[in-house]
Steps between C-alpha positions, in 0.01 A plus 500: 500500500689236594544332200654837328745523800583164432592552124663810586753318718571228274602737217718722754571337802782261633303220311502662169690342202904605451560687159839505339664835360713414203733736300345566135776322286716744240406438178794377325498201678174442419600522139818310529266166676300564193761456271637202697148346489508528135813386420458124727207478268663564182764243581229225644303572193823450253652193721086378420491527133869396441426193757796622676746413201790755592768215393341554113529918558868422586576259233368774220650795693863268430430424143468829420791555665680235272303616186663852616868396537504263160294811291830721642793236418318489146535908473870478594572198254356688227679828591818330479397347165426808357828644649689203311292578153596900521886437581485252217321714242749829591763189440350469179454831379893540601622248310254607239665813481830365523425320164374781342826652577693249403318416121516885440869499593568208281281685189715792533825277503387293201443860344820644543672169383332473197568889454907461571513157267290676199759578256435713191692668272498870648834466665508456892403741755577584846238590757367491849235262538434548843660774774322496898570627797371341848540602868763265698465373855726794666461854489527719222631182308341427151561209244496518139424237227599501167449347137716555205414339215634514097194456243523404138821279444797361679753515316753707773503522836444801720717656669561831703377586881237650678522758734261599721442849699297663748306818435463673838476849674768506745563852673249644285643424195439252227777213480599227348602239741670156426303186648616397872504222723529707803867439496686497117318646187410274199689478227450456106260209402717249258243394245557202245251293357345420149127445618449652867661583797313533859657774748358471893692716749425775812567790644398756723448874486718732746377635800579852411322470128161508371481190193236565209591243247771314385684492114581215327786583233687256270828567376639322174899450507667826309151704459640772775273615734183500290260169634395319264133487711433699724181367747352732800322276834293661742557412835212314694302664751 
């Protein structure tokens, strides 16, 4: 009986061992040790199999870096040289054109030379070879261009004027309107040549009149007021 009342004691009395009440720990940081557990070993195990070579990791992590940088230089230098090659082909192509321009030009020059210097025994004729109208720099201002020539022979010169006139709807009606500067109408054309004769001048069109075209008329000395050719130029848009 004794012996029982013994054990009992030792289990509950002042003699019996201490026990310790702990807190159950939350369970993130039980996953958050885990995760620091795993990632000392992950880090021992790669400083073990690399031998603890992070000067080599550093050394390729930099080369790359150069390989990088010289791979972008090499982009931008060959931008640039294909920036160079288009300005110089439009270059090209320009002055490609421009020659174009220029040999057809010359083709229709040799033409009409060899046309005026033909002679043949038909007699001589007047005509235009060329008449054209262009828009100037100002407003409402126009330039005209043009070609008289005599065909066949040369054997007298040709003479007369040219006189040139707006056709126009001014106040609602059709008129006739001499060429302008702005300032002083133009007057008769004095023509005199044997082979050609070039006429260049301007004008501009009132404010208060609506142009359509302009007539070309040339006058020979005592014919009265019938032209000799008469020549109608619309008016660019």
């Amino acid at each position: 009986m004794r012996r029982v009342s013994r054990k009992f004691k030792r289990h509950f009395g002042v003699s019996a061992k201490h026990v310790a009440v702990r807190a159950p720990r939350v369970w993130y940081w039980q996953v958050l040790t885990a995760l620091a557990y795993i990632t000392v070993g992950y880090l021992f195990a790669y400083w073990h199999l690399t031998g603890g070579d992070f000067g080599s990791l550093t050394n390729s992590m930099m080369r790359i870096t150069h390989d990088n940088q010289q791979l972008q230089d090499r982009a931008v230098q060959t931008e640039r040289q294909l920036q160079v090659a288009q300005a110089a082909q439009s270059n090209l192509a320009k002055a490609l054109s421009d020659m174009q321009d220029e040999s057809l030009r010359l083709k229709e020059d040799v033409t009409f030379y060899k046309n005026i210097l033909s002679e043949n025994d038909n007699g001589s004729e007047l005509r235009v070879y060329s008449f054209k109208l262009a828009k100037g720099a100002q407003p409402r201002q126009y330039e005209y261009h043009i070609l008289l020539v005599q065909s066949g022979r040369h054997d007298k010169l040709v003479q007369g004027s040219v006189k040139l006139v707006l056709n126009a709807t001014q106040s609602g009606q059709a008129v006739k309107l001499p060429l302008s500067d702005g300032a002083n109408s133009a007057q008769a054309i004095a023509v005199n040549f044997k082979y050609y004769q070039r006429i260049d001048g301007s004008f501009i069109v009132p404010s208060d009149a609506e142009a359509h075209s302009v007539e070309l008329n040339f006058m020979e000395p005592g014919a009265g007021a019938k032209p000799k050719i008469s020549q109608k130029m619309d008016l660019p848009v």
